[in-house]
Each structure stands twice: as structure tokens, then as C-alpha cells.
C-alpha positions in Angstrom: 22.4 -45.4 -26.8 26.0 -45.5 -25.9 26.5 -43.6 -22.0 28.2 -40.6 -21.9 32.0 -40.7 -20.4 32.9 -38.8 -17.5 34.5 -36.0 -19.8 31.7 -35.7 -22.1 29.0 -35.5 -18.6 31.6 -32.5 -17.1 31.4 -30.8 -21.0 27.6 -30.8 -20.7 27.7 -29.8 -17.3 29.6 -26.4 -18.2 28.1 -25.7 -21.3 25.1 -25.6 -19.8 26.6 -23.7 -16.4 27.7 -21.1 -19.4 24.4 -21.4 -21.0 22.7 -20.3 -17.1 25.0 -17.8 -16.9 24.2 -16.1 -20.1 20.9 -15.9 -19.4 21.3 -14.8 -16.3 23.6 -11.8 -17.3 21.3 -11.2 -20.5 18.2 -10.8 -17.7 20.0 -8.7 -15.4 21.3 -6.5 -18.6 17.7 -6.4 -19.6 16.0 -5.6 -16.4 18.7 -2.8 -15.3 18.2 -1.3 -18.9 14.6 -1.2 -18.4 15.2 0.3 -14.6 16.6 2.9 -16.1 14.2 3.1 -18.3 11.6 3.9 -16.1 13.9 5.9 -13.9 14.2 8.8 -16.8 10.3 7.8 -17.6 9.8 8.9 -13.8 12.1 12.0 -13.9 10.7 13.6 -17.4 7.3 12.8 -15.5 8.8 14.5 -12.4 10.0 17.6 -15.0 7.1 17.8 -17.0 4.5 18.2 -13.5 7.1 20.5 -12.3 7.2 22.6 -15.2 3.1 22.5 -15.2 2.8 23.8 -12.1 5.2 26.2 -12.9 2.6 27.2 -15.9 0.2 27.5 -13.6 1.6 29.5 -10.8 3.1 31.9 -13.6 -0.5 32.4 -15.3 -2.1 32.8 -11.3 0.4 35.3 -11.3 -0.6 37.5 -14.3 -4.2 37.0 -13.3 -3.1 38.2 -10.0 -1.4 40.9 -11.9 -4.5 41.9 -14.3 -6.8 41.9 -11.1 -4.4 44.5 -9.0 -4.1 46.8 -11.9 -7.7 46.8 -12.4 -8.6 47.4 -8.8 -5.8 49.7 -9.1 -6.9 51.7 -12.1 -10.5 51.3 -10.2 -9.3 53.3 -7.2 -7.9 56.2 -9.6 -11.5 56.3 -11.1 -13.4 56.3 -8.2 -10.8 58.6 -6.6 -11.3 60.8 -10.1 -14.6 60.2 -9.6 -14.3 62.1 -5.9 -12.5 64.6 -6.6 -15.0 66.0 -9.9 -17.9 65.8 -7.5 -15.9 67.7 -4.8 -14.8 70.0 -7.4 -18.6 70.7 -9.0 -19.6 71.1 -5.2 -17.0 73.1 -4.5 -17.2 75.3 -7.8 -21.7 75.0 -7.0 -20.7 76.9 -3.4 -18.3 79.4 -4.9 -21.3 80.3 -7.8 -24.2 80.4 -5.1 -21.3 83.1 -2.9 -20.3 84.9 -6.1 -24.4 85.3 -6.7 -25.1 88.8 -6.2 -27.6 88.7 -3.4 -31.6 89.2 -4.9 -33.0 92.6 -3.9 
């Protein structure tokens, strides 16, 4: 075929300089998008563990709760619990000194 002139060689030449260049901005576009990308993919990860363990400290916490009042309400039985049999024994001494004495 007929050779290319000096002009046409230095047309090619920038076309495809533009051409490189396209590609090479389109690329970086597309790999910063997709950085950023994974950066919000890594902080809603980030949230969603955070707000997990939050879950889970908050329900250790009522557990926590529910077991204190238990043992607490526990302690008032057994406490209740004392003081009846105190009472009865109490009230059992008072009866036996209130007895009139057998002839």
C-alpha cells in the first residue's frame, strides 16, 4: 500500500496517545469507584458488627438484670423465710411460758 506521510504517522501517533489515555483515566475512574466501593462495604460491615455486639452486650445486660432481681427477690424469700421461722419459734417459747405450769 501507499506509506503513510509524516503527518498522517504523528495523527496516528496521538490518536492513539488519546486512545491510552482514555483508558487509562476510564481504569483509574473505575478502580477508585470500586475503592470506594469496598470502603463503605467495609464501614457498613464495621457498623453492622458494632451494632451486633452492641445487641449482645445490651441482652448480657438484661440477663444480668433478670439474674440480680431474682437472687434479689431470692434473698427477700429466704430472708421472709427467716424471719416466719423466728417468729413461730419465738411465738412456740412465748405459748410453752404462757402455759400454766401442770400440777
Amino acid at each position: 500500500g501507499k506509506s503513510k506521510t509524516l503527518q498522517e504517522l504523528k495523527d496516528e501517533g496521538t490518536r492513539l496517545r488519546m486512545q491510552k489515555r482514555t483508558v487509562l483515566r476510564q481504569f483509574f475512574e473505575r478502580s477508585q469507584e470500586e475503592e470506594k466501593i469496598h470502603k463503605e462495604q467495609r464501614q457498613r460491615e464495621k457498623e453492622e458488627a458494632i451494632e451486633k455486639e452492641r445487641q449482645r452486650a445490651n441482652e448480657d445486660s438484661r440477663l444480668l438484670r433478670v439474674a440480680r432481681m431474682k437472687e434479689l427477690e431470692g434473698k427477700h424469700q429466704s430472708r421472709k423465710e427467716m424471719k416466719a421461722a423466728w417468729d413461730s419459734q419465738v411465738q412456740r417459747k412465748q405459748e410453752l411460758k404462757d402455759r400454766p405450769e401442770a400440777p
